[in-house]
MOPAC internal coordinates of N, CA, C and O (Angstrom, degrees):
PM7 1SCF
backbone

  N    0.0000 0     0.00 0     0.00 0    0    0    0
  C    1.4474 1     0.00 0     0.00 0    1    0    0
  C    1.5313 1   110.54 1     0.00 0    2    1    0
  O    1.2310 1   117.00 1   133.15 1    3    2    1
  N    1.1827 1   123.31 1   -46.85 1    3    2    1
  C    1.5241 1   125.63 1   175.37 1    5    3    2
  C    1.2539 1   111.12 1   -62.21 1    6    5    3
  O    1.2310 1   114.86 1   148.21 1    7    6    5
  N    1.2756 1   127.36 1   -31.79 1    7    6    5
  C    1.4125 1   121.90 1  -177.91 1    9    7    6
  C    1.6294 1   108.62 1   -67.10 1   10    9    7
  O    1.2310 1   117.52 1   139.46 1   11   10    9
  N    1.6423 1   122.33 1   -40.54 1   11   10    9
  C    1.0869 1   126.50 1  -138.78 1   13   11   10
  C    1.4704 1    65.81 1  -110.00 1   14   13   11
  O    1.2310 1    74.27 1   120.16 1   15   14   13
  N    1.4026 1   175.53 1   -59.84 1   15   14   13
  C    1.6150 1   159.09 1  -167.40 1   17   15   14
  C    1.4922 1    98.48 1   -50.42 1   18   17   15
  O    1.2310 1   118.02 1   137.77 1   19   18   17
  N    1.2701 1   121.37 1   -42.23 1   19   18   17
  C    1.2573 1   113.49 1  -175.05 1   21   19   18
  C    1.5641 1   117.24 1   -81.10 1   22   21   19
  O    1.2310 1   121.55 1   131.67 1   23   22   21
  N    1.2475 1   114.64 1   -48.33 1   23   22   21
  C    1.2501 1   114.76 1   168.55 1   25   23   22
  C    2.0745 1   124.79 1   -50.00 1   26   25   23
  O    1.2310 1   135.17 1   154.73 1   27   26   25
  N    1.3262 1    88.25 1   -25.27 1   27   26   25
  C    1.8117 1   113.80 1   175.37 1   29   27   26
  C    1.4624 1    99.92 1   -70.78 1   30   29   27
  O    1.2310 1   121.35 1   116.09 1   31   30   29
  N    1.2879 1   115.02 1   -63.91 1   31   30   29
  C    1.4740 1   120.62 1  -165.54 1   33   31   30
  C    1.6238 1   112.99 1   -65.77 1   34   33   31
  O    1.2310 1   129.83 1   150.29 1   35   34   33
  N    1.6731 1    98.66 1   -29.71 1   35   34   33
  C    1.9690 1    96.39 1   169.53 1   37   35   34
  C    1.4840 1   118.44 1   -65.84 1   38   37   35
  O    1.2310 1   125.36 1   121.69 1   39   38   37
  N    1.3444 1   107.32 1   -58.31 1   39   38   37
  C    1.4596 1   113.92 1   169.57 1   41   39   38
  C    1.8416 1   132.34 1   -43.47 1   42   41   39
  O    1.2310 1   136.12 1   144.51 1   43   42   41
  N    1.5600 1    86.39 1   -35.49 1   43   42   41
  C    1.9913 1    87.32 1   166.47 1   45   43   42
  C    1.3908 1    99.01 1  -111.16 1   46   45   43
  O    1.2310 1   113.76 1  -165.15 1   47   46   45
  N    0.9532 1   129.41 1    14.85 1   47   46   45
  C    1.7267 1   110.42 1   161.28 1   49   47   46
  C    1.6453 1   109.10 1    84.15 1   50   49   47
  O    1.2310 1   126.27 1  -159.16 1   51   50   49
  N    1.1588 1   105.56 1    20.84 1   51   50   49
  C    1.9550 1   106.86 1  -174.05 1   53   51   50
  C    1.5385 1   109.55 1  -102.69 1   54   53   51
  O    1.2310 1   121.90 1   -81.92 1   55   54   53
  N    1.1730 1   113.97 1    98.08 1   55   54   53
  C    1.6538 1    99.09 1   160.69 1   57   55   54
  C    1.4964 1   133.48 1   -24.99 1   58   57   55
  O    1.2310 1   133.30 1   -62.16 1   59   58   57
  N    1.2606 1    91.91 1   117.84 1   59   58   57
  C    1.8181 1   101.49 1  -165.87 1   61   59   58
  C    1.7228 1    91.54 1   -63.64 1   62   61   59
  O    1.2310 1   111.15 1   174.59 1   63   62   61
  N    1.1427 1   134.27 1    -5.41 1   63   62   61
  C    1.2679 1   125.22 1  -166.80 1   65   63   62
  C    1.4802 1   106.60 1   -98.90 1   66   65   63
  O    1.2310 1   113.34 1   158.58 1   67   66   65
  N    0.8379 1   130.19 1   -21.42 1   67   66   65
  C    1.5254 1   155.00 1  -163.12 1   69   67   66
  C    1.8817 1    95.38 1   -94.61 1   70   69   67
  O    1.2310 1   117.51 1   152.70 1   71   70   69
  N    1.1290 1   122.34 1   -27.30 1   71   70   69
  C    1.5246 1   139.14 1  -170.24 1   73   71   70
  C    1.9718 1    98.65 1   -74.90 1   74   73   71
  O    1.2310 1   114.14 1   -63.09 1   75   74   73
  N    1.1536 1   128.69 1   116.91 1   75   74   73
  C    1.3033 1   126.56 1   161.94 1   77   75   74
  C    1.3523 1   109.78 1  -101.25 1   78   77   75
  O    1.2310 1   114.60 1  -106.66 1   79   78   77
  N    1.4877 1   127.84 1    73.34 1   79   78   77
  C    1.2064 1   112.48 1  -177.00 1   81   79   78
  C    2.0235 1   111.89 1   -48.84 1   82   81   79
  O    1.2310 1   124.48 1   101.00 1   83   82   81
  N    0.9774 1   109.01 1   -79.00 1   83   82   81
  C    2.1351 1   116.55 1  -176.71 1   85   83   82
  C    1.8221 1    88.75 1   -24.97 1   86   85   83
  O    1.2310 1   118.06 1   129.46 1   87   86   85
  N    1.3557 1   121.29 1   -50.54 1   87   86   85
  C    1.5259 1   111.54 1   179.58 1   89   87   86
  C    1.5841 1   121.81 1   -22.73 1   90   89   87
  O    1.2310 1   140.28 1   109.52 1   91   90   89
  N    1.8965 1    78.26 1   -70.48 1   91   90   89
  C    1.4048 1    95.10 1  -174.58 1   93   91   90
  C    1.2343 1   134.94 1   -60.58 1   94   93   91
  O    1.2310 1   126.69 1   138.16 1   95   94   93
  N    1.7518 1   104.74 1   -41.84 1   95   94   93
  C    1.4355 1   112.45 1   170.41 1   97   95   94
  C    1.0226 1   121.91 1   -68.55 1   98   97   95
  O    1.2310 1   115.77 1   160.70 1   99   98   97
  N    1.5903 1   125.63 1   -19.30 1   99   98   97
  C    1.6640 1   123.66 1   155.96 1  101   99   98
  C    1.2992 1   138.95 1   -48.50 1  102  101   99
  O    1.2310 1   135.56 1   151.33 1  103  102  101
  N    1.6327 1    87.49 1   -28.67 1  103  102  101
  C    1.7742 1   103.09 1   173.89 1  105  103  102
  C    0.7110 1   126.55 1   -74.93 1  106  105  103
  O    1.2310 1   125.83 1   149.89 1  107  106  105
  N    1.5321 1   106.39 1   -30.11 1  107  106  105
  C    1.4462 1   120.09 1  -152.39 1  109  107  106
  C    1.9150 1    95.53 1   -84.77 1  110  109  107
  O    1.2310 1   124.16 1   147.15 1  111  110  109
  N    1.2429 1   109.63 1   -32.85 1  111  110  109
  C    1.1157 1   132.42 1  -165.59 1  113  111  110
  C    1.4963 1    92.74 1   -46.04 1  114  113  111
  O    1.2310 1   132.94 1    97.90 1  115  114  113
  N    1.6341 1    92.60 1   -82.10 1  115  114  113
  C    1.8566 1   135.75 1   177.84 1  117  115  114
  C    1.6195 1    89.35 1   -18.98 1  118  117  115
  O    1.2310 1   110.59 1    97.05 1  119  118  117
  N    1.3787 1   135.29 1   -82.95 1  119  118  117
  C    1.2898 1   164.80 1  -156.65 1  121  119  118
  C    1.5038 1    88.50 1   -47.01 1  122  121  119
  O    1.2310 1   119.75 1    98.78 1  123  122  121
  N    1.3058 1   118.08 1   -81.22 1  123  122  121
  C    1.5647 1   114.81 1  -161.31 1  125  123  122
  C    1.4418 1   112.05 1   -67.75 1  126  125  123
  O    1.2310 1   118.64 1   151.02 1  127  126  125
  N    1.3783 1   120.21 1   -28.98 1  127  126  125
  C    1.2378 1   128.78 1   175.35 1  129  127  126
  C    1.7782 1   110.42 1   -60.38 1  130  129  127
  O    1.2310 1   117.26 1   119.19 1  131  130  129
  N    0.8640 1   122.82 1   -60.81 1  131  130  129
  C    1.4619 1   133.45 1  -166.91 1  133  131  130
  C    1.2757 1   107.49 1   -86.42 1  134  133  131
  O    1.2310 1   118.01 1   125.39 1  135  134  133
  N    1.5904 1   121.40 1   -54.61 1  135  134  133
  C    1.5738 1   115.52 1  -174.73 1  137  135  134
  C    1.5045 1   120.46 1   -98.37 1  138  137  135
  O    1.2310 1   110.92 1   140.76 1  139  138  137
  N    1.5585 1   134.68 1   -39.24 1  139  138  137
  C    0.7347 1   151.04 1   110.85 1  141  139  138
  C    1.6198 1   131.41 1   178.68 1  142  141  139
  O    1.2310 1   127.08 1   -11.81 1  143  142  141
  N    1.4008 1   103.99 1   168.19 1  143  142  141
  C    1.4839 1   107.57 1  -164.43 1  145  143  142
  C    1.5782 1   118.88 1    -8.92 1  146  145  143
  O    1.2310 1   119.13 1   111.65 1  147  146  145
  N    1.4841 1   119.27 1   -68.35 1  147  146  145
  C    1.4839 1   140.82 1  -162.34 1  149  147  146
  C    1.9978 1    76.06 1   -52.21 1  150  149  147
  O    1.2310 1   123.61 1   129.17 1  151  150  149
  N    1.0079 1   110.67 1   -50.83 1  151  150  149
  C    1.5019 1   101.51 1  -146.60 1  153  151  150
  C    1.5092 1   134.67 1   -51.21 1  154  153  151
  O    1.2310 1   140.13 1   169.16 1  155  154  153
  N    1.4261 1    78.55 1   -10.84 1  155  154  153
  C    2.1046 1   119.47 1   179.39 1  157  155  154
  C    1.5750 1    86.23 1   -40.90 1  158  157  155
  O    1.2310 1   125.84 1    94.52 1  159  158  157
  N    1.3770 1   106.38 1   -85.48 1  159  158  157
  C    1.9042 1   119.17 1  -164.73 1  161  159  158
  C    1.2687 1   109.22 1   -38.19 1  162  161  159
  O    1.2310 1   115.69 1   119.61 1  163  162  161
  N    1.1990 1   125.79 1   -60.39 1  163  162  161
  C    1.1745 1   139.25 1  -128.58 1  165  163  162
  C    2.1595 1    96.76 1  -105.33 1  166  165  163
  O    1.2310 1   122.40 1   145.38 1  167  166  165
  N    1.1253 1   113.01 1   -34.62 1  167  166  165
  C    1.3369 1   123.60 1   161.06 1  169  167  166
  C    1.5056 1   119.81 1   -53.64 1  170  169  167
  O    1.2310 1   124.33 1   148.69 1  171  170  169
  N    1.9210 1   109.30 1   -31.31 1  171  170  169
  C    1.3895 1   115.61 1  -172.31 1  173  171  170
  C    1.3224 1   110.29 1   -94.02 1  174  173  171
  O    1.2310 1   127.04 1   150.19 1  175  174  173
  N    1.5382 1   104.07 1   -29.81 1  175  174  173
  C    1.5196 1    98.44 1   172.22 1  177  175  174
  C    1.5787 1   122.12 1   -74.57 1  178  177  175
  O    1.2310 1   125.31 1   135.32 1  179  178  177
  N    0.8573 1   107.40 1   -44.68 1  179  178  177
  C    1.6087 1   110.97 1   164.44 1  181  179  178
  C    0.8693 1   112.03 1   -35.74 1  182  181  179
  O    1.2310 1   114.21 1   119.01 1  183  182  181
  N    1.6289 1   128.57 1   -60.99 1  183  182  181
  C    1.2779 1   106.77 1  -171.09 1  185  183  182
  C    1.4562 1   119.72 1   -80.80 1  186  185  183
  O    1.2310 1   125.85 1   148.96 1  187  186  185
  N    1.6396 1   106.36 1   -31.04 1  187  186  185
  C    1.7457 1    82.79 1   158.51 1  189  187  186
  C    1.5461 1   138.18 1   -56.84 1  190  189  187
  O    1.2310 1   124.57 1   156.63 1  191  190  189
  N    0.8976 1   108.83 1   -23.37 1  191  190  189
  C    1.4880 1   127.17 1   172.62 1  193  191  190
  C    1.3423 1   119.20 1   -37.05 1  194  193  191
  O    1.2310 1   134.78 1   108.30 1  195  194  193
  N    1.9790 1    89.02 1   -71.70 1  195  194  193
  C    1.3179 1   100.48 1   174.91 1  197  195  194
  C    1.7220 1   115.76 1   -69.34 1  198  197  195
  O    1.2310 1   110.09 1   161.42 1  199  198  197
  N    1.1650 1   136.21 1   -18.58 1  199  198  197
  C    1.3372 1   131.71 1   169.51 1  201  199  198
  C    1.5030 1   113.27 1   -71.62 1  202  201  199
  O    1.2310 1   122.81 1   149.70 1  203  202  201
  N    1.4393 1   112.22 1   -30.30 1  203  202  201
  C    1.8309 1   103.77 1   152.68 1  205  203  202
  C    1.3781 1   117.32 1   -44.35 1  206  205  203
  O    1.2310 1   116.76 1   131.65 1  207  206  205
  N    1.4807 1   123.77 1   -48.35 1  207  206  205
  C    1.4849 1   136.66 1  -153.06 1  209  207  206
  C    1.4460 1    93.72 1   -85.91 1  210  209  207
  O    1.2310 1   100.88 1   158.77 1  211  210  209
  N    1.1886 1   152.36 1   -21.23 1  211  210  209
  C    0.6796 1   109.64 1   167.33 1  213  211  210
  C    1.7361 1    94.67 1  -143.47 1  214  213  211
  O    1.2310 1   125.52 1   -88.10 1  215  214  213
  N    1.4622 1   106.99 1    91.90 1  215  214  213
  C    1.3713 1   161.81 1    90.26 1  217  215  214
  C    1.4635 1    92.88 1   139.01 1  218  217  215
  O    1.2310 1   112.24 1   161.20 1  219  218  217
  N    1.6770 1   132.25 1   -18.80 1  219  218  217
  C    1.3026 1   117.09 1   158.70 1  221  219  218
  C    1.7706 1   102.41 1   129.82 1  222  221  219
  O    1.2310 1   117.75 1    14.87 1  223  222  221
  N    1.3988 1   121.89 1  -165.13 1  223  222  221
  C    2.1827 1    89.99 1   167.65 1  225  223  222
  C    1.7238 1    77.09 1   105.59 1  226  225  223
  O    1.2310 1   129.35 1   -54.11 1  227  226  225
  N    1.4244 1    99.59 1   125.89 1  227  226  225
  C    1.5481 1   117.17 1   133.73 1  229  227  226
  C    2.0262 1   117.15 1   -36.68 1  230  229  227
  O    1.2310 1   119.92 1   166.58 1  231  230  229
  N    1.2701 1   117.76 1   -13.42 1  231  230  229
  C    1.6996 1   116.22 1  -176.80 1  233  231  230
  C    1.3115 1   110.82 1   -98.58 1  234  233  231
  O    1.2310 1   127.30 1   146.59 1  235  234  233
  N    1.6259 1   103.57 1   -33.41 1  235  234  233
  C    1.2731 1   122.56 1   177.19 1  237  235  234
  C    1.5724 1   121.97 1   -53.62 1  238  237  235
  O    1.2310 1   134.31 1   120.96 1  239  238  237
  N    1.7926 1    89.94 1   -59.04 1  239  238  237
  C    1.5150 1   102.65 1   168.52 1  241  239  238
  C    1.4547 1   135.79 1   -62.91 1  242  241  239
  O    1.2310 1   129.70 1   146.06 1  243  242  241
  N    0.9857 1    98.90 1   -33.94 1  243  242  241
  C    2.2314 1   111.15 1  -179.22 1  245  243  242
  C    1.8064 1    80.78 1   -78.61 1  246  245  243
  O    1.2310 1   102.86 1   151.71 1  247  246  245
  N    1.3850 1   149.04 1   -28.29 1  247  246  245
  C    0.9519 1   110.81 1  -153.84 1  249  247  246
  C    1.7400 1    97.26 1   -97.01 1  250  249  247
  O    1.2310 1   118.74 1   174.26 1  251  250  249
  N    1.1717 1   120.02 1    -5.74 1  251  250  249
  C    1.4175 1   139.40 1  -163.52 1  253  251  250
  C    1.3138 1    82.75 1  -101.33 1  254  253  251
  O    1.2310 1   109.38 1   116.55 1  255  254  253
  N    1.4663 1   137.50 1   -63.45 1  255  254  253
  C    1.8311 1   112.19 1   178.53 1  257  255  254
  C    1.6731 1   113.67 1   -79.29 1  258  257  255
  O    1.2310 1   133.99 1  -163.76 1  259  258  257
  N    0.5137 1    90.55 1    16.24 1  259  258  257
  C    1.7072 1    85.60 1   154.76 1  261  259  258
  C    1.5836 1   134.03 1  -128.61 1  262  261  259
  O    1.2310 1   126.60 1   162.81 1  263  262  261
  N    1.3502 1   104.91 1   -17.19 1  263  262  261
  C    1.4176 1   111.17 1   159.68 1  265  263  262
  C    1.5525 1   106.19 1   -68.46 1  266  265  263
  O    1.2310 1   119.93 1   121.53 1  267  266  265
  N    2.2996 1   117.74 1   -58.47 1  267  266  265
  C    1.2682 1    90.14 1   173.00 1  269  267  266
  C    1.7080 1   149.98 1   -73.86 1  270  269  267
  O    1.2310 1   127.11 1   173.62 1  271  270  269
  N    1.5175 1   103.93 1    -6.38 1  271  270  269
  C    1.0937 1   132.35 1   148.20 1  273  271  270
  C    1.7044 1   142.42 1   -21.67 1  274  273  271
  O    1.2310 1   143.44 1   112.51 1  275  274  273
  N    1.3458 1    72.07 1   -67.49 1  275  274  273
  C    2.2041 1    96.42 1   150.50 1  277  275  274
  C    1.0089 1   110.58 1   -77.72 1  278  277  275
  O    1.2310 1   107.00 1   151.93 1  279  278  277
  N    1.2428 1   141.81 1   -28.07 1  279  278  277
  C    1.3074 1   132.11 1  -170.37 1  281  279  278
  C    1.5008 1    96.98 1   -83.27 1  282  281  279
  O    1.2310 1   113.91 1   143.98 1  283  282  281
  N    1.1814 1   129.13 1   -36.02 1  283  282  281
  C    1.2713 1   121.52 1  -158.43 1  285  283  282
  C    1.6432 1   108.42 1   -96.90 1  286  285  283
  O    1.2310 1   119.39 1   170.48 1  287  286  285
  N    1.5039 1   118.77 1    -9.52 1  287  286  285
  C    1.2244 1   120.43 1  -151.67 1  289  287  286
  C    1.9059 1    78.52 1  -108.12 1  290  289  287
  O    1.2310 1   115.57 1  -176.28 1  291  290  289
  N    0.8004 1   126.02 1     3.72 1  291  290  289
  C    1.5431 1   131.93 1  -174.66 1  293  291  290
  C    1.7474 1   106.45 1  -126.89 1  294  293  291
  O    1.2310 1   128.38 1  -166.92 1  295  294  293
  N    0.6928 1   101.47 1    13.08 1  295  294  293
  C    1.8880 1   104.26 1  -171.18 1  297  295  294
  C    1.2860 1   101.31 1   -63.67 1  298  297  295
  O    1.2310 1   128.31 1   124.84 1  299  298  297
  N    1.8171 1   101.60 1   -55.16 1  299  298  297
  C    1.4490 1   111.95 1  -167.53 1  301  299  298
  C    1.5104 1   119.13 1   -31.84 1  302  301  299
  O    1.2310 1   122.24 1   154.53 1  303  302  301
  N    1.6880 1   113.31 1   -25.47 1  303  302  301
  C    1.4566 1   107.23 1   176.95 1  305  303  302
  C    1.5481 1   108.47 1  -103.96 1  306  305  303
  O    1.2310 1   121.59 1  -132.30 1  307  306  305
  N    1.3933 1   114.56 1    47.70 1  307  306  305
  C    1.1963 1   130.44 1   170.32 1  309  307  306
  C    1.7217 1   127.92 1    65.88 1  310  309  307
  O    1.2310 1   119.19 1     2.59 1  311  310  309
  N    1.3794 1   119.15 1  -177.41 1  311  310  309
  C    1.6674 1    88.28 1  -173.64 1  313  311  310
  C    1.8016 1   108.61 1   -90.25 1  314  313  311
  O    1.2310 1   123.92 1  -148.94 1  315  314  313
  N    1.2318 1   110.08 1    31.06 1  315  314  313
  C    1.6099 1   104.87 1   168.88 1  317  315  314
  C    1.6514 1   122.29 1   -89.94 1  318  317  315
  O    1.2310 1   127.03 1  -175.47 1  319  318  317
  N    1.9730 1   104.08 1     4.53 1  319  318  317
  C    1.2338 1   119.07 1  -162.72 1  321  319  318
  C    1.7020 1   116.83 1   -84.23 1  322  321  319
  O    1.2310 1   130.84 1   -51.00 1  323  322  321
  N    1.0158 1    96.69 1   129.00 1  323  322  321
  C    1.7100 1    96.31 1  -166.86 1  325  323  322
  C    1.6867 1   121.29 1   -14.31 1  326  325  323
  O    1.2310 1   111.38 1   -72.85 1  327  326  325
  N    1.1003 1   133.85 1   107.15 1  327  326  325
  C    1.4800 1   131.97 1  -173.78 1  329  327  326
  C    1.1007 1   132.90 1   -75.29 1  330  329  327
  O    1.2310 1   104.75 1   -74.63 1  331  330  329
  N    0.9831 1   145.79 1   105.37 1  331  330  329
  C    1.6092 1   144.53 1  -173.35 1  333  331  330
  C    1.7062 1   121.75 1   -43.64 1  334  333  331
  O    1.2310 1   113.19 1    -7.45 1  335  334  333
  N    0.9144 1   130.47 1   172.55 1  335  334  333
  C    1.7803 1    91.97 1   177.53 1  337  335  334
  C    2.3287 1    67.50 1  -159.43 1  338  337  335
  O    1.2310 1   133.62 1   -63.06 1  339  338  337
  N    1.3537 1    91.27 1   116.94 1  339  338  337
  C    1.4527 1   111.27 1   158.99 1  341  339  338
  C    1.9727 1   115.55 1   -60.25 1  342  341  339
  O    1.2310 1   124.90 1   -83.69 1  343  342  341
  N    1.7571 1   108.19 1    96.31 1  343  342  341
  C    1.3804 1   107.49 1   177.80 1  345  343  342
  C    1.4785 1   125.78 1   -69.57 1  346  345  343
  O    1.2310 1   120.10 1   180.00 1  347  346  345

């Protein structure tokens, strides 16, 4: 797995340092567990996404898995459950 994050992160130009792998796989975890399976992918990209948007950074990212993180680790009480809102 480290080989192939690193080899990932040369090819798109991302600081392997900036990379939280345990982040991600926590989410990913959180996501399929609670909301469901499919939601793994599509939960991780988002939040990388949104840590592009607003401007990108190892600060960017932990703050983008943990806003969606909470969101997902709280689902269980459906999507009326307090929302995180990425600053």
């Amino acid at each position: 797995m480290e080989s192939w994050v690193t080899a990932l992160c040369e090819r798109l130009g991302v600081p392997v340092d900036d990379v939280d792998v345990g982040g991600i796989l926590d989410l990913a975890r959180d996501a399929a567990h609670t909301v469901e399976r499919p939601a793994a992918p599509v939960t991780t990209f988002i939040a990388g996404y949104a840590a592009a948007t607003k401007g990108g950074g190892a600060a960017a990212v932990n703050a983008a898995l943990d806003a969606a993180g909470e969101l997902a680790r709280d689902w269980n009480d459906g999507p009326d459950a307090a929302t995180p809102t990425l600053q």
